[in-house]
C-alpha positions in Angstrom: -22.2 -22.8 -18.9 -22.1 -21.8 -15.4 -24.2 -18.2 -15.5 -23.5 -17.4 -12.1 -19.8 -17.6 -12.0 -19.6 -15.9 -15.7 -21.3 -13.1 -13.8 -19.4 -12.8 -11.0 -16.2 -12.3 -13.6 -18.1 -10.2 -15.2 -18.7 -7.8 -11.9 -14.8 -8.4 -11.1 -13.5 -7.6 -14.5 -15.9 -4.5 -14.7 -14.4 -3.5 -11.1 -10.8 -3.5 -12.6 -12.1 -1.5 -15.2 -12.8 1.2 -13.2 -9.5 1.4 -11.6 -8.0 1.4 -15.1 -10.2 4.4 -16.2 -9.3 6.7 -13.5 -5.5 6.0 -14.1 -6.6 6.9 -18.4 -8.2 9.8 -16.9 -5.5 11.3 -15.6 -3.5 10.2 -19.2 -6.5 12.0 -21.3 -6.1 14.9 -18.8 -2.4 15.7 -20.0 -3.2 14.4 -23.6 -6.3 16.2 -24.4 -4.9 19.5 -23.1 -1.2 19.6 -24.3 -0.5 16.3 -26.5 1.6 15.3 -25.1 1.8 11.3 -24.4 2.9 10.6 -20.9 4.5 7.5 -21.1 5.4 7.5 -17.3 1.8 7.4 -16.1 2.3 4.5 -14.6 5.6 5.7 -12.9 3.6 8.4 -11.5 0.4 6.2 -10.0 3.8 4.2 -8.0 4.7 7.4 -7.0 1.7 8.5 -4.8 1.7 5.0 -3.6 5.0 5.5 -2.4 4.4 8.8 -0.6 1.6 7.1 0.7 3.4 4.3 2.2 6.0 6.6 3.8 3.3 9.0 5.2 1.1 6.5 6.9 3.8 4.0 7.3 6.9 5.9 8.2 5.7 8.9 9.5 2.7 7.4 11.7 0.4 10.4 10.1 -3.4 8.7 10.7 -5.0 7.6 6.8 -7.3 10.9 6.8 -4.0 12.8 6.2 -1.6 10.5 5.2 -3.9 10.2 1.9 -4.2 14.1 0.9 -0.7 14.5 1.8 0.3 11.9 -1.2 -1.8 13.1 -3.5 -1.0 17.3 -2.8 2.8 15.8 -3.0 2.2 13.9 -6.6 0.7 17.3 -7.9 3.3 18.7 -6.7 5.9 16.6 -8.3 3.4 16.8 -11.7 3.5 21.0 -11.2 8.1 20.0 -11.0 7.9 18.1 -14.3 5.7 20.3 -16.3 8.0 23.2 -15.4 11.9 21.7 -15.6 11.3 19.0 -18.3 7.9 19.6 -20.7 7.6 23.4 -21.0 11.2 24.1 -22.2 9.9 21.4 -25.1 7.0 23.5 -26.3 7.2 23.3 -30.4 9.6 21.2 -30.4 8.9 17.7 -32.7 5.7 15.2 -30.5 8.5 12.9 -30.6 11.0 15.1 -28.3 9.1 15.4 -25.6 7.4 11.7 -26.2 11.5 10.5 -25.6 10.8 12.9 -22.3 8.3 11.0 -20.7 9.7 7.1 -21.1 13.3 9.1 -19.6 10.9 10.3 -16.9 9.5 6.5 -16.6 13.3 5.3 -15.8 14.1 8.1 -13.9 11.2 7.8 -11.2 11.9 4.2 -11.2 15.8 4.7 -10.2 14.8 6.7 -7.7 11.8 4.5 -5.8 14.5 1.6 -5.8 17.5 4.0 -4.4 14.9 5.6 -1.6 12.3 2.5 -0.9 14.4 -0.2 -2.4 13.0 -2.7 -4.9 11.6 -4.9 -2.3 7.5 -5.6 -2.5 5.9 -3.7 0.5 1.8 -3.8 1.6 0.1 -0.4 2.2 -1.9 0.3 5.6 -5.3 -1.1 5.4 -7.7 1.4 4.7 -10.4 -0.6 3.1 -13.2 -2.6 4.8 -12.4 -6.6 4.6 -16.1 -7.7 4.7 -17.0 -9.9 2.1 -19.3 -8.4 -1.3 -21.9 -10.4 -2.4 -24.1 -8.8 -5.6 -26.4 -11.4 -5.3 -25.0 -14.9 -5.5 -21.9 -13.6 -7.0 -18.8 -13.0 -4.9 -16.6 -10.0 -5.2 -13.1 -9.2 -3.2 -13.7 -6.7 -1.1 -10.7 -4.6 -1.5 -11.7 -5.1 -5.4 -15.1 -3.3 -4.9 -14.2 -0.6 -2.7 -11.6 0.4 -5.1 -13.7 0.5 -8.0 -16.0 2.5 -5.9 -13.9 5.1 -4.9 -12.4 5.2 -8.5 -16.5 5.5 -9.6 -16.9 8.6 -6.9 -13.7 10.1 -7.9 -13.8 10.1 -11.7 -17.6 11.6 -11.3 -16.2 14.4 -8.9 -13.0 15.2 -11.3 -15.7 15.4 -14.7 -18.1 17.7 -12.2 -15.4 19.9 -10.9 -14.0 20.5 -14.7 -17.3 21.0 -15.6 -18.1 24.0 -13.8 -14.8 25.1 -12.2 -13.5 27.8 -14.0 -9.8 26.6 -14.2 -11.8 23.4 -15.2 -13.4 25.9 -18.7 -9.9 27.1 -19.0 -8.6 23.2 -19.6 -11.7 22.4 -22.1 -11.0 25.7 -24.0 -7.7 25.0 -24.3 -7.8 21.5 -25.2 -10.1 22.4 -27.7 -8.1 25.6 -30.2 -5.1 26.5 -27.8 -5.1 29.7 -30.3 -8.9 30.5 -29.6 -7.6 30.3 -26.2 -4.7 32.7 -26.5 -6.8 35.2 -27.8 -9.7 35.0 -24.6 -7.3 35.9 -22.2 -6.5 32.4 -21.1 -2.9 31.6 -19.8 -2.0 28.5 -21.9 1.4 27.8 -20.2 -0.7 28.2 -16.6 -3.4 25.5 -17.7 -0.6 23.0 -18.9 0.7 23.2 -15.9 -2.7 22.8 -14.3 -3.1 19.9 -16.6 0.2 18.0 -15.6 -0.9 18.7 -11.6 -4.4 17.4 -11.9 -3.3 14.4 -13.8 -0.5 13.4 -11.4 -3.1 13.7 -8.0 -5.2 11.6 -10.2 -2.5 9.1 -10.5 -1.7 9.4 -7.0 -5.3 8.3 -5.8 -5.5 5.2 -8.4 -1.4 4.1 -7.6 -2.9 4.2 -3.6 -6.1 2.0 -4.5 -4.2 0.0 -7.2 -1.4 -0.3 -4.4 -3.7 -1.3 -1.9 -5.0 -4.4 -3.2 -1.7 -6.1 -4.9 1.1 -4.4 -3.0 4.0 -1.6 -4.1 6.9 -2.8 -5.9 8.9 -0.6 -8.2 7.4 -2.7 -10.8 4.2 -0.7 -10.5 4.6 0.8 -13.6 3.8 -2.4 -15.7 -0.3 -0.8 -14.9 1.0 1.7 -16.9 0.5 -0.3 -20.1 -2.5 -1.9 -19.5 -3.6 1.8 -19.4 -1.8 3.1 -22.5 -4.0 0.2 -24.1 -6.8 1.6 -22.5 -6.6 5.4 -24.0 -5.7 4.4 -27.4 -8.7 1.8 -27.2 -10.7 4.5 -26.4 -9.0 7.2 -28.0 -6.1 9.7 -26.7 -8.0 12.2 -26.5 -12.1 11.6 -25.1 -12.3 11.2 -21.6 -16.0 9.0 -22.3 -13.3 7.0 -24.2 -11.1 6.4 -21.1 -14.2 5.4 -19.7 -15.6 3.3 -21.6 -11.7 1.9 -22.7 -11.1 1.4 -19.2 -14.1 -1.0 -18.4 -13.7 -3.0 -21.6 -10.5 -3.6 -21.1 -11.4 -4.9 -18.0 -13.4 -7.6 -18.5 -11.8 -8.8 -21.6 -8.6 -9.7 -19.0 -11.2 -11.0 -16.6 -12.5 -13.4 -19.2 -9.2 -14.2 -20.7 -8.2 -14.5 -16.9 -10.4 -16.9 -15.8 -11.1 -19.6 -19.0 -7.7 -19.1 -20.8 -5.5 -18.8 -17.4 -3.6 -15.8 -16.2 -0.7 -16.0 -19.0 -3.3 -15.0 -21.2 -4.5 -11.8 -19.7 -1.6 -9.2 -21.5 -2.0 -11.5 -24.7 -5.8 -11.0 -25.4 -5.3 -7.4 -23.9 -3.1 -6.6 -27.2 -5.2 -8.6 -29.3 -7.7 -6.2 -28.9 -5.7 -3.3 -29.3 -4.5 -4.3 -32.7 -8.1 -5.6 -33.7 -9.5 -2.0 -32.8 -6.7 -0.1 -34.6 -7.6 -2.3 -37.2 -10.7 -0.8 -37.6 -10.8 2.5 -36.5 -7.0 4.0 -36.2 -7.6 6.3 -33.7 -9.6 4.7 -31.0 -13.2 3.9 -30.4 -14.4 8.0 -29.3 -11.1 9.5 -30.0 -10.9 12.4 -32.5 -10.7 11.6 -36.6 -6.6 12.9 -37.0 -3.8 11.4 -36.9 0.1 13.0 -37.0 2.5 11.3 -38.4 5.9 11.4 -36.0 
């Protein structure tokens, strides 16, 4: 066996892992505070790749804006949905507002191909092109930086709810929505803060996602690589997204690379069903499960 290229997979699948985390992250973030499953996740990462695109490529605004600008207009567009189309749906049956989110999935989808068009389009470079070596292995550049950045910005989202107090709010919430109620906290206020957070972290992985294989409306296809990831790891643990997200990773790297490309999505589901096999509700997700 050839060590050194096994490791350089290895490095690349764990690199692609990171970029799936932050996209469950911003899943979990919705899930673990409302439950609700957002379906459209990956509709929403092609979103603020879109805006992206348009502000740096359409409207000539340099990268250091054109960036924020996507992602302030995806939580935006998160703060629209959680207002017009998930609040009016509070109590009502998981599977309503479940039916919600795949509409929502269409729905963006119609509109990227009537304002973009369906046509595959390459983002503004913003990424260094130098060559990564870790050693003797050999990583694409665009690869690395993106699972850097997705590193950075997954530590930065975990320290900010950590000690921001709209961050407590969310973990109070997520954890007895009724203990909540009675603290003072505004429940309806932190859904919606849960819906805006989640979409700007969609945003940022649909621009580094967007980056390194191009925009198409067929973006959301991510999306269900990273439903695999959260229920892997479990709906509702953030270390689960994690954790999900870099497993997940490498097992399409291997599959990938001694099995051939077609085999990427197969082995991906092969270990979904394997790990609801054996543990129902994911590898860290909480012990209860609702039947629909």
């Amino acid at each position: 066996m050839d060590w050194a290229y096994l490791f350089e997979i290895c490095l690349t699948g764990l690199a692609s892992g990171g970029l799936y985390a932050l996209a469950a992250l911003a899943f979990v973030m919705v899930y673990k505070a409302t439950r609700v499953v957002n379906i459209a996740i990956g509709e929403l990462l092609m979103v603020g790749a879109y805006l992206f695109f348009t502000f740096a490529a359409t409207f000539a605004l340099p990268l250091w804006l054109a960036i924020p600008a996507a992602v302030l207009g995806s939580g935006l567009l998160g703060a629209v949905i959680e207002r017009t189309m998930i609040r009016p749906l509070l109590g009502e049956p998981p599977i309503s507002v479940f039916m919600v989110t795949v509409g929502l999935g269409s729905v963006l989808v119609g509109l990227v191909e009537l304002i973009w068009t369906a046509d595959q389009r390459r983002l503004p470079e913003f990424m260094p092109t130098k060559p990564v070596m870790v050693g003797e292995a050999f990583l694409a550049p665009k690869v690395f930086y993106g699972a850097l950045i997705a590193i950075v910005f997954i530590a930065a989202v975990l320290l900010v709810f950590r000690f921001w107090r709209g961050g407590v709010a969310l973990r109070a919430t997520a954890s007895d929505q009724a203990a909540a109620y009675s603290m003072g906290i505004n429940v309806p206020r932190v859904f919606s803060l849960a819906w805006v957070v989640s979409a700007m972290i969609a945003a940022v992985s649909g621009i580094i996602v967007g980056s390194i294989g191009g925009i198409s409306s067929s973006m959301g296809l991510f999306g269900l690589s990273v439903l695999v990831v959260v229920i892997v790891g479990g709906l509702d643990s953030v270390l689960g997204a994690l954790i999900g997200g870099l497993f997940i990773g490498l097992v399409e790297a291997l599959a990938g690379s001694y099995l051939g490309g077609e085999y990427k999505l197969l082995a991906t589901f092969i270990m979904l069903v394997v790990v609801l096999m054996l543990r129902p509700y994911g590898l860290f997700g909480t012990r209860e499960i609702e039947r629909l």
